[in-house]
C-alpha positions as CSV (number, residue, x, y, z in Angstrom):
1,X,48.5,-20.1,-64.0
2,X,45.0,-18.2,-64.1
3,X,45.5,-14.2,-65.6
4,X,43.6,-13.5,-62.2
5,X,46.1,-15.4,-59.3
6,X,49.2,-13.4,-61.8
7,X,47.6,-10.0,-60.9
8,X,46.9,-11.0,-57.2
9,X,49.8,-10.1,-54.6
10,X,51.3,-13.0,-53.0
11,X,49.7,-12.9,-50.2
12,X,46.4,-13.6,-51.8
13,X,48.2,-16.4,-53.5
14,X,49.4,-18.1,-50.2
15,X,46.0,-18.8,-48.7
16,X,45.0,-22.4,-48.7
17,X,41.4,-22.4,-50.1
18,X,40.4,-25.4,-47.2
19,X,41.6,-22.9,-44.7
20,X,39.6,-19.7,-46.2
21,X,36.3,-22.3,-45.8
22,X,37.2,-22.9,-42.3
23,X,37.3,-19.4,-41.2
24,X,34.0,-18.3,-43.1
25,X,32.2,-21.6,-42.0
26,X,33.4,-21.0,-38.3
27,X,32.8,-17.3,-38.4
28,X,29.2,-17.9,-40.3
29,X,28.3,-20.4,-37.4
30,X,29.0,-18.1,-34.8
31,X,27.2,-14.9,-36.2
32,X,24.0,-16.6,-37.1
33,X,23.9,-19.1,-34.1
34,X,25.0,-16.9,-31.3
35,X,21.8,-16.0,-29.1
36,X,19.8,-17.7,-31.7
37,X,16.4,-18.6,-29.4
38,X,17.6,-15.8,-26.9
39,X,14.0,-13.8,-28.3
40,X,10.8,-15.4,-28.3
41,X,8.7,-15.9,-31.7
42,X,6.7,-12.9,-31.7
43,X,6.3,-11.9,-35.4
44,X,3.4,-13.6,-37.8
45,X,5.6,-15.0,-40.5
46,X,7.7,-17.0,-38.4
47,X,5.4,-18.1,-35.9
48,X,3.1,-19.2,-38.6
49,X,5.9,-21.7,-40.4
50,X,6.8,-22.4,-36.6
51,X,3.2,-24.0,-36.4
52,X,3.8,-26.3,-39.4
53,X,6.9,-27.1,-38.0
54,X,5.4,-28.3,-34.6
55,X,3.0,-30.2,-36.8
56,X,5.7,-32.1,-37.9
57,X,8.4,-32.1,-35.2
58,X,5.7,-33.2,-32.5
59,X,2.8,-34.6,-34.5
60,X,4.2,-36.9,-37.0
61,X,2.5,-34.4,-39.6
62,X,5.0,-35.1,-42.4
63,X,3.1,-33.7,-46.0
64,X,0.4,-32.0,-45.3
65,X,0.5,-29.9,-41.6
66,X,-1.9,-27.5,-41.0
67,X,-2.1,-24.5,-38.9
68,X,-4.5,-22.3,-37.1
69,X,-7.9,-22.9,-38.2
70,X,-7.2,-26.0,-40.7
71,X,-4.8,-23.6,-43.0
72,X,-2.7,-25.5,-45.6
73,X,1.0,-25.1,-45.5
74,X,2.1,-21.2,-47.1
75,X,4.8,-22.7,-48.8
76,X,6.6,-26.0,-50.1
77,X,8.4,-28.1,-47.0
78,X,12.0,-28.0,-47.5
79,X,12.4,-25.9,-44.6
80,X,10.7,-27.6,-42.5
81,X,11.2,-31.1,-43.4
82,X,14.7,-29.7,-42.4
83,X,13.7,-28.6,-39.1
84,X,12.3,-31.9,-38.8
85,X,15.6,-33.7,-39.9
86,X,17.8,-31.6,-37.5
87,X,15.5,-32.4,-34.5
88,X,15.4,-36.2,-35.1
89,X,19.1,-36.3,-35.5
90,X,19.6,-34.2,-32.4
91,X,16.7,-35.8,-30.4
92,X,14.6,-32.7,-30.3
93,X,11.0,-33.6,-29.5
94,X,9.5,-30.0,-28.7
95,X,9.7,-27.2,-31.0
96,X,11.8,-23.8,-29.3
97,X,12.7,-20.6,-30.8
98,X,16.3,-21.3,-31.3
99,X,15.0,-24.9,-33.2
100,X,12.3,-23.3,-35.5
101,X,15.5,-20.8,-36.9
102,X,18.2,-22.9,-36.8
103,X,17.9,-24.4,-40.2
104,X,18.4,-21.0,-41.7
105,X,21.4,-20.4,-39.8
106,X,22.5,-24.1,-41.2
107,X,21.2,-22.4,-45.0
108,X,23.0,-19.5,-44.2
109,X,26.3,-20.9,-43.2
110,X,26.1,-24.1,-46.6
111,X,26.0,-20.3,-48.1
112,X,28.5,-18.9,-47.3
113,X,30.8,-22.4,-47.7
114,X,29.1,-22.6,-51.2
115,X,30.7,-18.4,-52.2
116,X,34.0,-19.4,-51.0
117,X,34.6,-22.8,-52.4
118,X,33.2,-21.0,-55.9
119,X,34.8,-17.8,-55.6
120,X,38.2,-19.8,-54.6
121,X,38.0,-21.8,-57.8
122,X,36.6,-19.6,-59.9
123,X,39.3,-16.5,-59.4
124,X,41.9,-18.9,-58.1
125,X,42.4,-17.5,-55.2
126,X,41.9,-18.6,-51.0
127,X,42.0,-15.1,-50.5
128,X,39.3,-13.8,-53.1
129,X,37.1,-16.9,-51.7
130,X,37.7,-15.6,-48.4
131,X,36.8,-12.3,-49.3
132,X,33.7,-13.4,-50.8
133,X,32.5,-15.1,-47.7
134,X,33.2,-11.8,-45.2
135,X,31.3,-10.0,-47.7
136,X,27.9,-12.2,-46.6
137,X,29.4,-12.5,-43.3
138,X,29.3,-8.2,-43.4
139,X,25.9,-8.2,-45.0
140,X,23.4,-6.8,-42.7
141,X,20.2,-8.2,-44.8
142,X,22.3,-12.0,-45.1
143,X,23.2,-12.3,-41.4
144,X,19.6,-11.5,-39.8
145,X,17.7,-13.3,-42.1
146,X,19.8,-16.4,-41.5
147,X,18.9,-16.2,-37.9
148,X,14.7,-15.9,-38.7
149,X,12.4,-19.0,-39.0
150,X,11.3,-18.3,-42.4
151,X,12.2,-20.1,-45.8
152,X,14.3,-17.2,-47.2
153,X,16.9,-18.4,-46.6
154,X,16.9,-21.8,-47.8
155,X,15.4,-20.4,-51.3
156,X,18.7,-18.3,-51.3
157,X,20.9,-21.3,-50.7
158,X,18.9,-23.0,-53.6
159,X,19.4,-20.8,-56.0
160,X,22.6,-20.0,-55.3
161,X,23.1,-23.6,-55.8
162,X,22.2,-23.7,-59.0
163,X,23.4,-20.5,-60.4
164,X,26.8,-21.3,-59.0
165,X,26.3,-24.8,-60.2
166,X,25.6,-23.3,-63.8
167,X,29.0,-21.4,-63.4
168,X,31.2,-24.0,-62.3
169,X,30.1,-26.0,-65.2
170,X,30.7,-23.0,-68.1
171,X,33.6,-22.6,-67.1
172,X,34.7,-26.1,-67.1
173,X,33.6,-26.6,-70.6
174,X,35.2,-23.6,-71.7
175,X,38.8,-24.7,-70.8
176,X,41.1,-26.3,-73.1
177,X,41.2,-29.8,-73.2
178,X,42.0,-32.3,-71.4
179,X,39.5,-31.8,-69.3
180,X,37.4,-34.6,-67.4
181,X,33.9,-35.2,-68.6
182,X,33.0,-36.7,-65.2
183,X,33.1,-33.5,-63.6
184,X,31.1,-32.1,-66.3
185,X,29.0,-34.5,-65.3
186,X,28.7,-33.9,-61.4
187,X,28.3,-30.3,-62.2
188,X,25.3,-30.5,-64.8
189,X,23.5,-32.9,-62.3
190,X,24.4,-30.2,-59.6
191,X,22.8,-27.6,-61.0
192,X,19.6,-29.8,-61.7
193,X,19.4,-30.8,-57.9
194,X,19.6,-27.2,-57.3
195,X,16.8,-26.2,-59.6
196,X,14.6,-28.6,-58.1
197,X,15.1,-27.7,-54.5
198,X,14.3,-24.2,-55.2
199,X,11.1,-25.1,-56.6
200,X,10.6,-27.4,-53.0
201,X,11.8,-24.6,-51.1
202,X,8.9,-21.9,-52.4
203,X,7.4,-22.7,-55.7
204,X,8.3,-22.7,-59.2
205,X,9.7,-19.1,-58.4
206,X,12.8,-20.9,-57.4
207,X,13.8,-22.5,-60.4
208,X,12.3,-19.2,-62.9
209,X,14.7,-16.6,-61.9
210,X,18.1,-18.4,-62.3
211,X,17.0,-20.0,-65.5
212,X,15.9,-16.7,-66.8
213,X,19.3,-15.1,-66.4
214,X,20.3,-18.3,-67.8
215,X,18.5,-18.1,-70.6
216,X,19.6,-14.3,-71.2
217,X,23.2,-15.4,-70.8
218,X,23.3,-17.7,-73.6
219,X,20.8,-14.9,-75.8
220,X,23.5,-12.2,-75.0
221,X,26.7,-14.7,-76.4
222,X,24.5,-16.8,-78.8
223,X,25.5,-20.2,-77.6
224,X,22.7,-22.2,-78.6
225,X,24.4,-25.7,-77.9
226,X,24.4,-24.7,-74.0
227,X,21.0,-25.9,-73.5
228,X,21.9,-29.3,-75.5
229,X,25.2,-30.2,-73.7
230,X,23.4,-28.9,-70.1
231,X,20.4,-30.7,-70.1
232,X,20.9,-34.4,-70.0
233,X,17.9,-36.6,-69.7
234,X,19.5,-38.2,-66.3
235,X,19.8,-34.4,-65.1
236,X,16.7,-33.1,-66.3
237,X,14.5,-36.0,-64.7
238,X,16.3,-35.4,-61.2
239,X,15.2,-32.1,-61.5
240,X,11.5,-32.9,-62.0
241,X,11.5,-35.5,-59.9
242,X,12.6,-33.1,-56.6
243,X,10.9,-30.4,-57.9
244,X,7.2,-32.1,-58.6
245,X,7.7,-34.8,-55.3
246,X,5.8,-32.8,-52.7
247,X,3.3,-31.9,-55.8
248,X,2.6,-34.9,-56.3
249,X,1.9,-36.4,-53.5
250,X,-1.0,-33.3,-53.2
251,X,-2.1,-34.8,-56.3
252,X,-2.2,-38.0,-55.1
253,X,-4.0,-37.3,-51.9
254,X,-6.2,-34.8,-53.0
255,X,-4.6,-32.8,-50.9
256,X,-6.1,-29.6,-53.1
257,X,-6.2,-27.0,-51.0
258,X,-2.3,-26.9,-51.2
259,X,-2.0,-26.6,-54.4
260,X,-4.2,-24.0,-54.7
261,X,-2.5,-21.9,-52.1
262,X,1.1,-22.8,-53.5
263,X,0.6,-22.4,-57.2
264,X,-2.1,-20.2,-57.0
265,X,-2.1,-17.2,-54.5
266,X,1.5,-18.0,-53.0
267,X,3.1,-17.4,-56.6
268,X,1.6,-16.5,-59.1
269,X,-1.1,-14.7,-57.2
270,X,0.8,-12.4,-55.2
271,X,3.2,-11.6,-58.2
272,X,-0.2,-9.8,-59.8
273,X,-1.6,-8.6,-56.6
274,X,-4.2,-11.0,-54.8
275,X,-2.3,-10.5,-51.4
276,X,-1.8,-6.6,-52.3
277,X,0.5,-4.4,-54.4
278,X,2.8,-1.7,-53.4
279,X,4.6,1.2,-55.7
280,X,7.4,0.3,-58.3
281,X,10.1,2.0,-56.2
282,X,9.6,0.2,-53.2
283,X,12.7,-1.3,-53.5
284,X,15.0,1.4,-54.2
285,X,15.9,2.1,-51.0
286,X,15.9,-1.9,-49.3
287,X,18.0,-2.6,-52.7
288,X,21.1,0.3,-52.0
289,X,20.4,0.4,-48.3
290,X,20.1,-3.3,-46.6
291,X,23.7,-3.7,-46.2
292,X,25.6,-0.5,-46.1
293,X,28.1,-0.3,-47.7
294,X,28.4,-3.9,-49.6
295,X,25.0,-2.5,-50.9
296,X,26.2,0.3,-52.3
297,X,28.9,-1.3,-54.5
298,X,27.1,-3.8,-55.8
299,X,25.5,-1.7,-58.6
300,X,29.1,-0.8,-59.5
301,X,30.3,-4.5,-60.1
302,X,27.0,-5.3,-62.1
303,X,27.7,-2.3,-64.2
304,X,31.7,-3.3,-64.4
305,X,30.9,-6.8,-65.4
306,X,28.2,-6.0,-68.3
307,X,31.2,-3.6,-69.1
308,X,33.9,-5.9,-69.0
309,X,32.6,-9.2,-70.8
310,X,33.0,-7.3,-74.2
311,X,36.4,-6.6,-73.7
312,X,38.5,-9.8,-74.5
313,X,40.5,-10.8,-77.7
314,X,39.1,-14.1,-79.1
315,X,42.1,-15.7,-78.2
316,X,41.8,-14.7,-74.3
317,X,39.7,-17.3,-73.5
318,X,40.4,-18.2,-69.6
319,X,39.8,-15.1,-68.7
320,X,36.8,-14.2,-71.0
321,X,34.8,-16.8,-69.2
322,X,35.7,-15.7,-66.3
323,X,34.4,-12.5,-67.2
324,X,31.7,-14.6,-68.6
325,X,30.7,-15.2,-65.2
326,X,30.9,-12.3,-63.9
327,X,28.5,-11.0,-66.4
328,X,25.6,-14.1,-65.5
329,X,25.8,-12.5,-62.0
330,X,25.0,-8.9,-63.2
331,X,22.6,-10.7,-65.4
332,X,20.7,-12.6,-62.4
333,X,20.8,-9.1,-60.1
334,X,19.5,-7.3,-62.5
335,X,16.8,-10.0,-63.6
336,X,16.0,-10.5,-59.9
337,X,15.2,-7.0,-59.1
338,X,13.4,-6.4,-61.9
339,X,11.3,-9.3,-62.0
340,X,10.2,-8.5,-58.1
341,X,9.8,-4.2,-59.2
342,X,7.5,-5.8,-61.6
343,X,5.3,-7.9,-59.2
344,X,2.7,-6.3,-57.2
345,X,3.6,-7.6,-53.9
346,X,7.0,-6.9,-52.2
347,X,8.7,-7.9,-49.8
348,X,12.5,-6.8,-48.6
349,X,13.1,-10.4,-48.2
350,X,12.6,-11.0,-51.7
351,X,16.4,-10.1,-52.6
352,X,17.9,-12.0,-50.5
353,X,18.9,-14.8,-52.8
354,X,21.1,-11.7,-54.5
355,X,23.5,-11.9,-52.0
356,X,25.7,-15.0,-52.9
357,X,25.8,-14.4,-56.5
358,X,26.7,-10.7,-55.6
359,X,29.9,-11.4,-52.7
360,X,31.3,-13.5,-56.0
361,X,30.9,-10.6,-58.2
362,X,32.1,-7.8,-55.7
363,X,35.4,-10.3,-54.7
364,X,35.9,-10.6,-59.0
365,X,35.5,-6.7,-59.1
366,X,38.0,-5.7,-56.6
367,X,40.4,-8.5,-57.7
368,X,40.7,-8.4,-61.4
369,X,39.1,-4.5,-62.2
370,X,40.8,-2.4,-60.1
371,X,44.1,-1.0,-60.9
372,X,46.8,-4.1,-59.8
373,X,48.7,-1.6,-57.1
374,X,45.1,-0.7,-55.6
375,X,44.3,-4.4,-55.2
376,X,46.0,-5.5,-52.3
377,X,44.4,-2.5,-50.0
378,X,41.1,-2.8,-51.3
379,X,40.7,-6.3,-50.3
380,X,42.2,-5.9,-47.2
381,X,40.8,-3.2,-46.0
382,X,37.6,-4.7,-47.4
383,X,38.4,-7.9,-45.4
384,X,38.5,-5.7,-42.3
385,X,35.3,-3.9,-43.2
386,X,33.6,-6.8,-43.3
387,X,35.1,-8.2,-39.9
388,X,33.8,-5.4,-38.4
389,X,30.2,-5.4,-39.5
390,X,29.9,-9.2,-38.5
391,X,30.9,-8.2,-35.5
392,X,28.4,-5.5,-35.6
393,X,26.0,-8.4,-36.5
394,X,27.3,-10.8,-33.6
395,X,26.4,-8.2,-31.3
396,X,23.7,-5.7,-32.4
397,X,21.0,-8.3,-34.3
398,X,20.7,-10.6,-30.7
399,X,20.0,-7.5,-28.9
400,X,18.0,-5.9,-31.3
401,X,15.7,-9.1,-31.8
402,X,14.7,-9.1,-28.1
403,X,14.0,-5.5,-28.1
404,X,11.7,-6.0,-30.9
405,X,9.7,-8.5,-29.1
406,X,10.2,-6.9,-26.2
407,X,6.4,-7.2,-23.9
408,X,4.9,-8.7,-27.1
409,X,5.8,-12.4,-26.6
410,X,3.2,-14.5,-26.0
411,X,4.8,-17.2,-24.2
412,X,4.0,-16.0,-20.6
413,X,0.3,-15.8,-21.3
414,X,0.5,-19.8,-23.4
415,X,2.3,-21.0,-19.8
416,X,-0.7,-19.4,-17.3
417,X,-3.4,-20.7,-20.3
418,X,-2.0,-24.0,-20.3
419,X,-1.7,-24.7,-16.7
420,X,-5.4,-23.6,-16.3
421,X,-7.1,-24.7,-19.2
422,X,-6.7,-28.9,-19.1
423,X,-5.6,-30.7,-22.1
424,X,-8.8,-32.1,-22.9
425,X,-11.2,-28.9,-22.3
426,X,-12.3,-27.0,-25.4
427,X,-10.1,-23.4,-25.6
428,X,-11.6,-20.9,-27.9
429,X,-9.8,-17.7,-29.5
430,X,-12.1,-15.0,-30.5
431,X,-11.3,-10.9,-31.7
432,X,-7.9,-11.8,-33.3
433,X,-6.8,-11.1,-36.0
434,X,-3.2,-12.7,-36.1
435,X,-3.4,-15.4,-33.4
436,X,-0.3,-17.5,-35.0
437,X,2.2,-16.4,-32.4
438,X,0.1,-17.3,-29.5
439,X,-1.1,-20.8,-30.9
440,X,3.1,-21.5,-31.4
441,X,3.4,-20.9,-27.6
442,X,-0.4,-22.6,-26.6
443,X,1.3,-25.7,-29.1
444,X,-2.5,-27.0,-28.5
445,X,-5.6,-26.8,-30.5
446,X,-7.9,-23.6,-30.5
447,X,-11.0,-22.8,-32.4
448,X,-11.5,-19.8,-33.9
449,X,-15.1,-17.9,-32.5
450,X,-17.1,-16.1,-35.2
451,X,-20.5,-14.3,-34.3
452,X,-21.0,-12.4,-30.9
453,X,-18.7,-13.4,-28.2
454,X,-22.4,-14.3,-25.9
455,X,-23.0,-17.2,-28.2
456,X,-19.7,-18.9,-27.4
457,X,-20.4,-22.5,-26.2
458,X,-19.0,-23.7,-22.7
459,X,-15.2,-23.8,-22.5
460,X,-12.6,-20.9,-22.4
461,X,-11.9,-18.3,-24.2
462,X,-9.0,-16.0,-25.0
463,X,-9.2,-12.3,-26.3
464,X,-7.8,-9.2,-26.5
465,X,-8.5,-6.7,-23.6
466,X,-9.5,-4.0,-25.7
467,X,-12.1,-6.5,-27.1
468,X,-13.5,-7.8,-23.8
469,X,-13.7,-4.2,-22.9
470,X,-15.4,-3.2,-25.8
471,X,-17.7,-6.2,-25.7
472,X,-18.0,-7.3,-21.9
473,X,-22.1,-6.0,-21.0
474,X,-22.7,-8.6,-23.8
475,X,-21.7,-11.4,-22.9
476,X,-22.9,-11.9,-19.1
477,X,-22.1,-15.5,-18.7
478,X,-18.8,-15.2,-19.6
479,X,-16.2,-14.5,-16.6
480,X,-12.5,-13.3,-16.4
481,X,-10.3,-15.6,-14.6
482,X,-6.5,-14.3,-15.9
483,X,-5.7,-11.0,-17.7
484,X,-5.0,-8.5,-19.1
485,X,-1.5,-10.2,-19.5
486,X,1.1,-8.4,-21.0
487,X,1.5,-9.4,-25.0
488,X,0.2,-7.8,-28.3
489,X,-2.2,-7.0,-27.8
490,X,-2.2,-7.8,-23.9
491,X,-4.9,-10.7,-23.4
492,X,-7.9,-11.9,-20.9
493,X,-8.9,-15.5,-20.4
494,X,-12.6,-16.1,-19.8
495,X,-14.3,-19.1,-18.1
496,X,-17.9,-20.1,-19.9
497,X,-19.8,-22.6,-17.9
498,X,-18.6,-25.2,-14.6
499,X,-18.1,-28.2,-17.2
500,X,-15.9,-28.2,-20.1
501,X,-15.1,-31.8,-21.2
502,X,-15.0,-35.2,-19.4
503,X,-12.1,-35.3,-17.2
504,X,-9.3,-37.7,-17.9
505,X,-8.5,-40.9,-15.7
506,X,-5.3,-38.6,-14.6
507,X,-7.2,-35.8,-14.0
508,X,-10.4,-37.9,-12.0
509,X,-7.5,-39.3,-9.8
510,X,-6.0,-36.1,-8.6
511,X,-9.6,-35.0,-7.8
């Protein structure tokens, strides 16, 4: 029996690991799929991967979608060619709200099974797998980005994968024989398929960080064979080949642009400032303060595990590499943030994939560190802690998502444009800056205006108010036929010309 399940009260014992998966998997569901299209797409970053996923989902776009004024695809497609797979399998012709952010919640809920299947095994426990999975399920930061359209999430699923994937194969070579080398097997090629859907989820980025702690890991305990026994060729070239697909094929079609916006200013250009820079400290409050109070202890458990994993006798070894593991995780948190402090651009979002690694090493903490009589009501009352705040979540982050869009959706004034403005007749957008929530809602082409708003040629036009106010005695010809209606900023629709475009046979009939 594992040193770990001996010190665990029976109780912790006695939970069935299946039935510790059920309850997170269930719970996870819920929390991020409750209410999940109940607010309209409002903000820029999801609306503008909600137009690549419309390019997809209703255009047959599959490689290369573009958005709003023939912009390549921000980042690799694994979130949305997962969009796209949910909404063939469930029939789903039309992009919504609740669609576009759905595959997160799916990430989000893979992550949570993922912690409690590893945490299970790895401290032998239902209970401490359990625990793991309230811990994300409590997590402020985990639970509302699993219910936003953006490819966060799924980056934090892959590298969970293969950090966990790394884990679960240590430890299995570190056990005393017999031990089955077929597992060994399914693990190493686990953590390749990992390593290679990070880099498909949002650039080489995906695959760096968890092979830098990695590659610290085996530094700190001088195990040079690790890199031997782990990479096989079968496991290396699945890797690649996942990794380097969707590359590729840009290669192949000359699809350039792409790369240069992936490689270049998505990666490694905003890591030394082309999209901006902001102070070294900007994460010292998102980093203690995004998921109070899980947030909090986190630094303690990293600075327990360095701690603990000189500790052991030679002869301990179970429980040294479980230790072991413990210390990759503080290794990976600490890599993580300081690889991102380091960057010039920041973003909060940015430590997510921390959380998985993090649940594991807060359930190892208060399971094997603590004194054994203070075990049993730290994770219960942890347990409870947790079930409060995802209740808290289950309620508040619906609500507060709608409040946050509040009057800025741009869906009423995409229905009024789209039943005035025919299918075929030219639409212009001119004065805005950030157009990609109204073109999700218009789900229609639009050109962008450059020049003085006079000049525009016949069709209609969409602007801000403010604009048209600012710019109306110069631009005669041009007149208002909807608007101001409500948005952000609220918007006017102008009419240039009697003749916009042949009418269709559909359209000549009903005339």
């Amino acid at each position: 029996m594992n040193l770990s399940d001996q010190n665990l009260p029976p109780p912790a014992r006695a939970l069935p690991t299946w039935l510790a998966v059920a309850i997170a998997a269930a719970l996870g569901l819920l929390v991020t799929c409750y209410r999940i299209g109940a607010a309209d797409v409002c903000g820029y970053n999801e609306a503008v991967e909600g137009l690549f996923v419309q390019q997809m989902v209703e255009h047959d776009e599959v490689l290369f979608p573009r958005g709003f004024s023939d912009q390549p695809m921000y980042k690799p497609p694994l979130f949305h060619w997962t969009a796209l797979m949910v909404d063939r399998l469930a029939g789903v012709r039309k992009v919504t709200a609740a669609s576009l952010r759905f595959p997160s919640a799916l990430y989000a809920t893979a992550g949570i099974i993922l912690v409690v299947v590893f945490t299970a095994s790895w401290l032998s426990s239902g209970t401490a797998g359990l625990l793991a999975g309230m811990l994300l399920l409590g997590a402020y930061q985990y639970v509302s980005q699993g219910r936003y359209g953006r490819v966060d999430m799924t980056l934090t699923f892959c590298e969970a994968l293969t950090l966990l994937g790394f884990a679960w194969w240590w430890r299995r070579t570190q056990a005393p024989p017999p031990h089955a080398p077929s597992r060994e097997t399914a693990l190493r090629y686990l953590f390749a398929a990992g390593l290679g859907l990070g880099v498909l989820a949002k650039g080489p980025v995906g695959a760096l960080l968890p092979l830098l702690a990695i590659a610290i890991f085996i530094v700190v305990h001088r195990r040079w064979e690790v890199p031997r026994r782990l990479f096989s060729a079968g496991s290396v070239l699945l890797a690649l080949a996942i990794a380097c697909s969707w590359y590729l094929a840009c290669l192949a079609t000359r699809q350039m642009d792409f790369l240069h916006r992936q490689i270049g200013s998505e990666n490694f250009g905003r890591f030394f400032g082309s999209l901006g820079s902001m102070a070294p400290w900007y994460y010292v409050q998102p980093l203690l303060l995004n998921s109070v109070p899980m947030s909090l202890i986190a630094p303690l458990a990293v600075g327990w595990a360095l701690r603990r994993g000189r500790e052991h006798a030679p002869q301990a070894r179970d429980e040294a590499a479980r230790d072991e593991i413990a210390g990759l995780f503080a290794i990976f948190w600490l890599t993580t943030v300081l690889f991102f402090t380091l960057a010039a651009y920041k973003r909060r979002a940015y430590l997510l994939p921390l959380w998985p690694p993090t649940a594991a090493l807060i359930a190892w903490w208060l399971t094997t560190c603590l004194p054994v009589a203070a075990r049993r009501w730290a994770v219960g009352s942890t347990i409870a802690i947790c079930a409060l705040l995802a209740s808290f979540n289950l309620i508040y982050l619906p609500r507060r998502e709608i409040r946050t869009c509040g009057n800025d959706s741009f869906r009423p004034v995409a229905l009024h444009v789209n039943r005035i403005v025919g299918a075929e007749e030219p639409l212009y957008i001119y004065g805005m800056d950030d157009p990609a929530a109204l073109m999700f809602y218009l789900d229609r082409p639009a050109t962008r205006l450059r020049g003085e708003l006079g000049d525009a040629p016949p069709g209609y036009v969409l602007l801000p108010a403010p604009v048209w106010s600012r710019v109306r005695n110069h631009a005669p010809d041009l007149q208002p036929i909807l608007g101001p209606v409500p948005g952000s900023p609220p918007l006017v629709l102008l009419r240039h010309g009697k003749i916009y475009a042949a009418p269709t046979p559909a359209k000549a009939a009903r005339g």
